[in-house]
N, C-alpha and C positions, 0 to 999 in steps of 0.2 A: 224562756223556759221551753225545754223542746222534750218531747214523748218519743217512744219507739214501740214498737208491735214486732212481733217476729212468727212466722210462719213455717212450721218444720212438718218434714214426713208430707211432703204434698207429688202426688207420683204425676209431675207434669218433666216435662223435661228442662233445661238450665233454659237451654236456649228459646225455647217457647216461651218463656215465662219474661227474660229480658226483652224481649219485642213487645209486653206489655207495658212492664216496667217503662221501660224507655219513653213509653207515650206520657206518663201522668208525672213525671219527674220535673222536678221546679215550677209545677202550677198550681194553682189555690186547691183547696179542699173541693170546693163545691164544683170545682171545672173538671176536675179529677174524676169526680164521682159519675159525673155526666158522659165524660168520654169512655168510661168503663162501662157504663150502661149502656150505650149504644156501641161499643165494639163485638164483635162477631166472635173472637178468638174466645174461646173454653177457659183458658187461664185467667181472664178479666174476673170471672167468679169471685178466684183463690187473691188477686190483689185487692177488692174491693173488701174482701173480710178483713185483713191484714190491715187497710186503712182505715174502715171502720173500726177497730179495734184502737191502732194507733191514737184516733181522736178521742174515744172514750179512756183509752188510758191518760191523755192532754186532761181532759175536763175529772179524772178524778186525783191528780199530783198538783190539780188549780181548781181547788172546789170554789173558793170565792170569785173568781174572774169567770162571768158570761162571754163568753167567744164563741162567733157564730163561723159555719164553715168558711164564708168568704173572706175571713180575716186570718185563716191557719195556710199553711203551704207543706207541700208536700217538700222536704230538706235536700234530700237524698232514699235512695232504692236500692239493696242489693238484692243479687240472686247466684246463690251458692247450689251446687251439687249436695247432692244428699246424701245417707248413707245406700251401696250398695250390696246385693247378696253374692256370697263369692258360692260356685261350686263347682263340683270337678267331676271332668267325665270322662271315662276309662278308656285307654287306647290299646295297641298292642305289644306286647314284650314286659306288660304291668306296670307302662308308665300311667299317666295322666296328663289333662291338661284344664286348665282353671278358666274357668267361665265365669264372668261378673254379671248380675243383669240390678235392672234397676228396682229399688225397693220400694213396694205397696205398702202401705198398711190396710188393714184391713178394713173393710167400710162401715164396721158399727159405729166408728166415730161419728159420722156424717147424719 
């Protein structure tokens, strides 16, 4: 039986976020946990939620089986681009030109 967690709307960038990824992909839970806790990179935060969550979604689709971290593995990692804001900023002769930046949400979620 395998779980999934999914993580949206996080204003890190694609690429920051796979050089996390990339660290804790194919190794146990608890090794996982460990090398996010001692990594430096800001993104380690937003993966460690993600796979905390993942586990807690494991242990409630498998209420009767006790599984302790050292026996779960981390499967597979993606990390997708997110939605961006498009806007457009006025040039001369009443053209425009379309500006995308990357999208926040706002911090009251946090």
């Amino acid at each position: 039986m395998q779980a999934k967690a999914i993580l949206r709307h996080t204003p890190t960038s694609p690429r920051k976020m796979r050089l996390v990824a990339g660290l804790v992909r194919g190794k146990q839970v608890d090794q996982a946990k460990a090398i996010l806790l001692n990594s430096t990179k800001s993104a380690s935060r937003n993966v460690m939620v993600t796979l905390k969550s993942a586990v807690a979604n494991y242990s409630q689709l498998n209420p009767d089986e006790r599984v302790s971290d050292n026996e779960l593995f981390v499967k597979a990692v993606f990390v997708d681009e997110g939605p961006s804001l498009k806007r457009t900023s006025a040039r001369t002769d009443g053209s425009c030109i379309q500006d995308s930046q990357a999208f926040e949400p706002p911090d009251d979620h946090r």
